[in-house]
C-alpha positions as CSV (number, residue, x, y, z in Angstrom):
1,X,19.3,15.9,3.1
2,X,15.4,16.4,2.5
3,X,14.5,20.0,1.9
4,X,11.1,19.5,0.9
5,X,8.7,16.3,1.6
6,X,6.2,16.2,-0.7
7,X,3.3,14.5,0.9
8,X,2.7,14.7,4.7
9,X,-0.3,12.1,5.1
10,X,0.1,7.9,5.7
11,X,-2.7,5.5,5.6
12,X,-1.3,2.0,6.7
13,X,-3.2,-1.2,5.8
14,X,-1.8,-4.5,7.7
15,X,-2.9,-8.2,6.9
16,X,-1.8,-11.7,7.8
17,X,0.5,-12.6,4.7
18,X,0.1,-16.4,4.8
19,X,-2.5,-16.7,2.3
20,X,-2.9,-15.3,-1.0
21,X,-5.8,-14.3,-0.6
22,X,-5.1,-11.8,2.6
23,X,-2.2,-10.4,0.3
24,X,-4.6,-9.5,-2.1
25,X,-7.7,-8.4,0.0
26,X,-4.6,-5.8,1.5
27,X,-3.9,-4.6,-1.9
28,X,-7.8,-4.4,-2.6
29,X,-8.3,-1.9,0.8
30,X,-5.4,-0.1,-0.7
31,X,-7.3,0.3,-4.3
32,X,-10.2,1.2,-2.7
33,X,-9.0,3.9,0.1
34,X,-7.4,5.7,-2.9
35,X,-10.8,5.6,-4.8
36,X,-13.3,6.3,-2.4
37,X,-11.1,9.6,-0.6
38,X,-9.7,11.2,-4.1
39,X,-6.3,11.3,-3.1
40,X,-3.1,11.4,-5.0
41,X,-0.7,8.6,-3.6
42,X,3.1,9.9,-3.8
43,X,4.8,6.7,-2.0
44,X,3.7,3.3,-1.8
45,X,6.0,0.8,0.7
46,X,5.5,-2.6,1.9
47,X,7.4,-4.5,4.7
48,X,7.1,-8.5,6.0
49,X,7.3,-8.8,9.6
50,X,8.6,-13.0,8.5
51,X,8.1,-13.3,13.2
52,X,4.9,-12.3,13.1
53,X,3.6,-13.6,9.4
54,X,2.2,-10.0,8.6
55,X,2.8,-8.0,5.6
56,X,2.6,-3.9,6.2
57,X,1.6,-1.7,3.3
58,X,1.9,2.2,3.3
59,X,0.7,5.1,1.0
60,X,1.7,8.5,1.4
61,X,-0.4,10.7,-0.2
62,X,-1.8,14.2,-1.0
63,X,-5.1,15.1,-0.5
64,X,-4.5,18.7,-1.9
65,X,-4.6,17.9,-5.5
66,X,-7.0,16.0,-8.2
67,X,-6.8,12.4,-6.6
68,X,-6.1,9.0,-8.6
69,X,-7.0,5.4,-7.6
70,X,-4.0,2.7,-7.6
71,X,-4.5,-0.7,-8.6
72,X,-1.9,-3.2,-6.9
73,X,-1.8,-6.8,-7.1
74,X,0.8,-9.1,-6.0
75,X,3.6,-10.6,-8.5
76,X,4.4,-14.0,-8.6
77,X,7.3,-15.0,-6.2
78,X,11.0,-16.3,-6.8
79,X,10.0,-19.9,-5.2
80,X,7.0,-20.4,-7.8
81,X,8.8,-20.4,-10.4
């Protein structure tokens, strides 16, 4: 059982995931947001809706204490290899 969330706040950031280059213009919104608003991301999550070809990031965060920016990218997938 939870007895204490510790961030309360959600930004989500949504992009069409059938290029690589959406995936990482997402991630870049994502670096950014965290920059430009000084907040302290606690959770990051990402989901692929595979119907709708859309990939779904969230980052929970604080705004309530000294903020730092995140720097995502995407990692090289399984098929690639």
């Amino acid at each position: 059982m939870i007895k204490h969330q510790v961030h309360s706040k959600f930004k989500v950031f949504i992009s069409d995931a059938e290029s690589e280059d959406a995936v990482e213009q997402l991630f870049r919104q994502a670096d950014v947001f965290t920059k430009d608003n000084s907040v302290a991301p606690k959770s990051i999550g990402v989901e692929y809706l595979e119907g709708q070809k859309r990939l779904i990031l969230s980052i929970g965060y604080r705004d309530d204490e000294p903020g730092y920016p995140v720097n995502l990218s995407p990692c090289s997938s399984a098929s690639s290899r």
